[in-house]
C-alpha positions as CSV (number, residue, x, y, z in Angstrom):
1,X,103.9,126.9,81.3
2,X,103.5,125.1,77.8
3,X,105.7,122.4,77.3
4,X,108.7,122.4,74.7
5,X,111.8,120.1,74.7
6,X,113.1,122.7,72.3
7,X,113.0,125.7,74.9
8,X,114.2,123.1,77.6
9,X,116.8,121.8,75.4
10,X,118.1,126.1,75.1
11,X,117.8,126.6,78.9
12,X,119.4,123.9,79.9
13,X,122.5,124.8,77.6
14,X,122.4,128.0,79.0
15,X,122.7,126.5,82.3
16,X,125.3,124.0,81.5
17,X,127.1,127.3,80.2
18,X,127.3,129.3,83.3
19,X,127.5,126.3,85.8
20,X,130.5,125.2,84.2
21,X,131.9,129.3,84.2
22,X,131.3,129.4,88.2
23,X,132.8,125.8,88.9
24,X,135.8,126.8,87.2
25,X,136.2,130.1,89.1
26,X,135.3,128.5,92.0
27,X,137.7,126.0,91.8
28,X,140.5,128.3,91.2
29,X,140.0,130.0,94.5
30,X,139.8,126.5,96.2
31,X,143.3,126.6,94.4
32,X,144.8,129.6,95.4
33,X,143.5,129.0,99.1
34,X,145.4,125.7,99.3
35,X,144.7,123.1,102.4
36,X,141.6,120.7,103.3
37,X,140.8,121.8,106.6
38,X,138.0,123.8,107.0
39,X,139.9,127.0,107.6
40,X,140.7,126.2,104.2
41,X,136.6,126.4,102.9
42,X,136.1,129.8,104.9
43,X,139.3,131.0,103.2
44,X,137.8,130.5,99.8
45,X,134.2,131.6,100.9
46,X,135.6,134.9,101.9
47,X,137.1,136.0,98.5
48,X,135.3,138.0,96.6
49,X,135.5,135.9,93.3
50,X,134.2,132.7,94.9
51,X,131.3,134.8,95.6
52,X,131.0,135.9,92.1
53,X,131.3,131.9,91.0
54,X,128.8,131.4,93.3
55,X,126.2,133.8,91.9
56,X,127.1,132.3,88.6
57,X,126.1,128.9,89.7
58,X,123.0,130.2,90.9
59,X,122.1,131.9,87.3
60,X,122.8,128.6,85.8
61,X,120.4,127.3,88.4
62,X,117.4,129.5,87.9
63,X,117.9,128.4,84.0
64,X,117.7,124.7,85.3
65,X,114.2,125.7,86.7
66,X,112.9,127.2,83.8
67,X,114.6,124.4,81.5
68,X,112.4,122.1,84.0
69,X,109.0,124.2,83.1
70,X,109.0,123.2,80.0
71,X,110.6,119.7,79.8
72,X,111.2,116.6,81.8
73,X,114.2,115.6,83.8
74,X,115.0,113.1,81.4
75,X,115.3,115.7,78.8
76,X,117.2,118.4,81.1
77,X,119.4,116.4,82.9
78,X,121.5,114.9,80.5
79,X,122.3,118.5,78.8
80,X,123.3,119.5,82.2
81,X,125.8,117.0,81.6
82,X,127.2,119.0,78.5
83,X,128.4,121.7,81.6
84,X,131.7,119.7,81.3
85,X,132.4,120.3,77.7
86,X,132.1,124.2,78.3
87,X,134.5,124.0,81.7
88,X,137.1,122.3,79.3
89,X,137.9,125.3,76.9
90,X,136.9,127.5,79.6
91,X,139.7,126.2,82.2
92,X,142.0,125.9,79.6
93,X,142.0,129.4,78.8
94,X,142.8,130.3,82.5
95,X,145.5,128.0,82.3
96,X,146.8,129.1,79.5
97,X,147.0,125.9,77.5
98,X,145.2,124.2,74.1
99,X,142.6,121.6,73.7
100,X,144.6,118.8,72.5
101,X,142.4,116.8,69.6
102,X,141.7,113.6,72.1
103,X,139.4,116.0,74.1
104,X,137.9,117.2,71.4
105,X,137.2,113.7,70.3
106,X,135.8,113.0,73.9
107,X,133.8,116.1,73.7
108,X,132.0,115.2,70.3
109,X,131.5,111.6,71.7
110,X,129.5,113.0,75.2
111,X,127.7,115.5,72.2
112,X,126.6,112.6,70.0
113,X,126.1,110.7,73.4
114,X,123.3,113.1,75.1
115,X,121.8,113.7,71.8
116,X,121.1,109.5,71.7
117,X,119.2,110.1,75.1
118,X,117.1,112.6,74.4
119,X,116.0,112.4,70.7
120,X,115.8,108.5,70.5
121,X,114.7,108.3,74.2
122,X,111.7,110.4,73.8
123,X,111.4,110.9,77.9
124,X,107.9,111.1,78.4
125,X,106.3,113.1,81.6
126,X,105.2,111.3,85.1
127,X,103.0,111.8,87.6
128,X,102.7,116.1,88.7
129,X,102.5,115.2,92.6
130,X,104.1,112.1,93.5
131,X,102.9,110.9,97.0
132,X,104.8,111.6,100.3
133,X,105.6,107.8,101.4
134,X,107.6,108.2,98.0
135,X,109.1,110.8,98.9
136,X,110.4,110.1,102.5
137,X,111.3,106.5,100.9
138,X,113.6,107.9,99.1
139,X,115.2,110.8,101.1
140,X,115.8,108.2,103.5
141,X,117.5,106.0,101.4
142,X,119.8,108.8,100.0
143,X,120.6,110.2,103.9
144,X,122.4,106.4,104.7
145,X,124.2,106.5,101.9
146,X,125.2,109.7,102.7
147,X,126.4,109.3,105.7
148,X,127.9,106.1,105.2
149,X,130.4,107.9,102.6
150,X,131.1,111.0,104.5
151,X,132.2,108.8,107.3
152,X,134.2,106.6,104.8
153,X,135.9,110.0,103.5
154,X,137.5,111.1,107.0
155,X,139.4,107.8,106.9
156,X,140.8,108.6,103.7
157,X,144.1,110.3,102.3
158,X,143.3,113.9,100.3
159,X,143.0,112.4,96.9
160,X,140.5,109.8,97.8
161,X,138.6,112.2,99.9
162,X,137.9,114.4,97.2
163,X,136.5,111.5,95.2
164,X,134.3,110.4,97.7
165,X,133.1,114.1,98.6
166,X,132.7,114.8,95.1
167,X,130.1,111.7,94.5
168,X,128.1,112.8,97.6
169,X,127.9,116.0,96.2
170,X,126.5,114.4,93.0
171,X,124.5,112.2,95.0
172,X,122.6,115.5,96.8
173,X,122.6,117.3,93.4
174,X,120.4,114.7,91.8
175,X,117.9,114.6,94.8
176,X,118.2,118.8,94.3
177,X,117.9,117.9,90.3
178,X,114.0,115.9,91.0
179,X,113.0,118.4,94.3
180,X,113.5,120.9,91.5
181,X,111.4,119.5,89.0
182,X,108.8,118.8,91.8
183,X,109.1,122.3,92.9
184,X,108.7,124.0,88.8
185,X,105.7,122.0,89.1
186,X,103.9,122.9,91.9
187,X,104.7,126.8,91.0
188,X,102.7,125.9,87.2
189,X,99.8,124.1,88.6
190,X,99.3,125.9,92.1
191,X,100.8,129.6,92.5
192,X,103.4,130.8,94.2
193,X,101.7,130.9,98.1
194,X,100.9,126.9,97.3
195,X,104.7,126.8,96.9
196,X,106.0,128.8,99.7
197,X,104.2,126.2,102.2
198,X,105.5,123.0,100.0
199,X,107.9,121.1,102.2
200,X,109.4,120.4,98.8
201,X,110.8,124.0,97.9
202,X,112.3,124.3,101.9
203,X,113.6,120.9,101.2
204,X,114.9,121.9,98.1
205,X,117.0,125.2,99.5
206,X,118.3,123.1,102.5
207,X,119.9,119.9,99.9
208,X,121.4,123.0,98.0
209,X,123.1,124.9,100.8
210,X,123.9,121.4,102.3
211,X,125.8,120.4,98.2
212,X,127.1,123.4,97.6
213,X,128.9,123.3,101.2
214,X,130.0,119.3,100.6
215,X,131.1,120.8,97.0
216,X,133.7,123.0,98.3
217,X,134.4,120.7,100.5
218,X,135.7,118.7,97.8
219,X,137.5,121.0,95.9
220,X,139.2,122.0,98.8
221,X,140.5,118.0,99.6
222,X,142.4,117.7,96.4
223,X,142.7,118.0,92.5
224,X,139.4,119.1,90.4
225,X,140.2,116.2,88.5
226,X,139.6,113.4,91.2
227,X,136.7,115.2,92.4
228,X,135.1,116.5,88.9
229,X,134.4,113.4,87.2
230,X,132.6,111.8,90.7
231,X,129.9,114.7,91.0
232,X,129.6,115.2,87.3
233,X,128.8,110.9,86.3
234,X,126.8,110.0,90.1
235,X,124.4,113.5,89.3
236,X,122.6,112.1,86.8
237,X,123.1,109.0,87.8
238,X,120.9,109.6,90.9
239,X,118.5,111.8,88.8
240,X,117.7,109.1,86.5
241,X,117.1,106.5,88.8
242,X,114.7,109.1,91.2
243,X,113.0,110.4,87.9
244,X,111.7,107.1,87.2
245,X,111.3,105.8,91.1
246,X,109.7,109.2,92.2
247,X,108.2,111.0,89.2
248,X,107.6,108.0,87.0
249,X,109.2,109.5,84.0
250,X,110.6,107.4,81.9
251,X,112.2,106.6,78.4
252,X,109.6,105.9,74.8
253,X,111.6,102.9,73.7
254,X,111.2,99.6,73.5
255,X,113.1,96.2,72.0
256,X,117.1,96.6,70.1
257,X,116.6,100.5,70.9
258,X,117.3,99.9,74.6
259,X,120.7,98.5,73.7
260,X,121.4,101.8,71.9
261,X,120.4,103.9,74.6
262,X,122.6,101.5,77.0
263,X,125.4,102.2,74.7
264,X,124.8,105.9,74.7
265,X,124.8,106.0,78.5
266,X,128.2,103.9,78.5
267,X,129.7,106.7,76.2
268,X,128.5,109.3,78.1
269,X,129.9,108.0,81.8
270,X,133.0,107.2,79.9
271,X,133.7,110.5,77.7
272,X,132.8,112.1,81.3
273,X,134.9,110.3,83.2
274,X,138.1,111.2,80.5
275,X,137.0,114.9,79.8
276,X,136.8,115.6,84.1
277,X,139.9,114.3,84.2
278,X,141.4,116.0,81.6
279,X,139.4,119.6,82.4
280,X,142.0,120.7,85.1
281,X,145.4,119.2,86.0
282,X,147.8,119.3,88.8
């Protein structure tokens, strides 16, 4: 697959699109089902609609993968990020309120933000198989912390719960986010039967299943909003730091243009932060 960081750039907005449609309908059945036990998550799983948020998630998915064919991580990822700017008119519609001008202010901020990163950063590519030490390094790593905050959570009153929850499920998304990227790129240079036997694409399904469980999980433990702006900031976060760890990518710049690309990564954690938190209320 050629590479283009203008097709990526389009197919990761497409996938920040539809991510951010099936959150918010998924979310809204986490609502209606009420509770944080897990009779609560197989009440939700067994609506229809959650389904159907589901599949969306998944189409936003499969445009993450082909958004990763033709870019970096360190191009795709931060667009993913926009996904929070489309949930904000997009849950506001189903609740039946306005964007006030302060989120549109935020929203133009995270824009200008994640344009910074990718045009001035100029991500260049890594190494196509990164070795397996590497890889187990880090998985390893990632499964303590893990663990560590999962066990924190059941400790924790709902609110806090669903913060904690959410970050895990950011945490697992940016492992997902690199095992993806690993995964686009053994399909270009090997075939599809080199792919099927890749630990990496098994590995891949189970992080996915394993997130998208801890995900509900989350929006089942409390408000959107404490769980929202956890999984949204830690994702990229996590896929960042393994981008350059595991696949060597890494950022074109050099001298005063690190302190604006320091600035635009402030900006965009913080208009994050505000616009999760603003993207669904009690």
């Amino acid at each position: 697959m050629m590479h283009s960081n203008a097709l990526a750039i389009l197919f990761g907005l497409a996938s920040a699109l539809t991510i951010a449609w099936g959150t918010v309908v998924r979310h809204r059945v986490a609502e209606d089902s009420g509770g944080t036990d897990t009779s609560s998550v197989v009440a939700a799983i067994t609506r229809v609609r959650w389904w159907a948020g589901l599949g969306l998630s998944f189409l936003g998915y499969a445009f993450q993968i082909v958004a990763l064919g033709f870019g970096t991580l360190l191009v795709v990822q931060p667009i993913l990020v926009l996904s929070l700017m489309f949930t904000l008119p997009l849950s506001a519609k189903l609740s039946g309120r306005r964007i006030s001008k302060s989120e549109t202010a935020w929203a133009a901020l995270l824009t200008v933000a994640v344009a910074v990163i990718v045009v001035l950063g100029r991500p260049q590519a890594g190494v196509a198989q990164p070795s397996l030490p590497r890889w187990l390094t880090a998985l390893g790593i990632g499964v303590v912390i893990f663990v560590v905050m999962y066990l924190a959570s059941l400790r924790l009153r709902s609110s806090n719960r669903a913060l904690i929850l959410g970050s895990i499920t950011g945490g697992i998304m940016g492992y997902v986010a690199v095992l993806s990227k690993a995964v686009t790129d053994i399909f270009t240079r090997s075939g599809v039967l080199d792919l099927l036997i890749s630990w990496e694409l098994w590995g891949l399904i189970g992080l996915a299943v394993i997130g998208t469980a801890v995900q509900q999980a989350s929006f089942n433990a409390g408000p959107l909003k404490n769980s929202l702006p956890a999984m949204t900031v830690v994702e990229p976060i996590f896929a960042f730091a393994l981008g350059y760890t595991i696949l060597g990518e890494k950022f074109d710049v050099s001298g005063y243009q690190w302190s604006y690309m320091a600035a635009a990564l402030i900006i965009m954690i913080v208009s994050t932060v505000v616009l999760s938190r603003k993207t669904i209320t009690d």
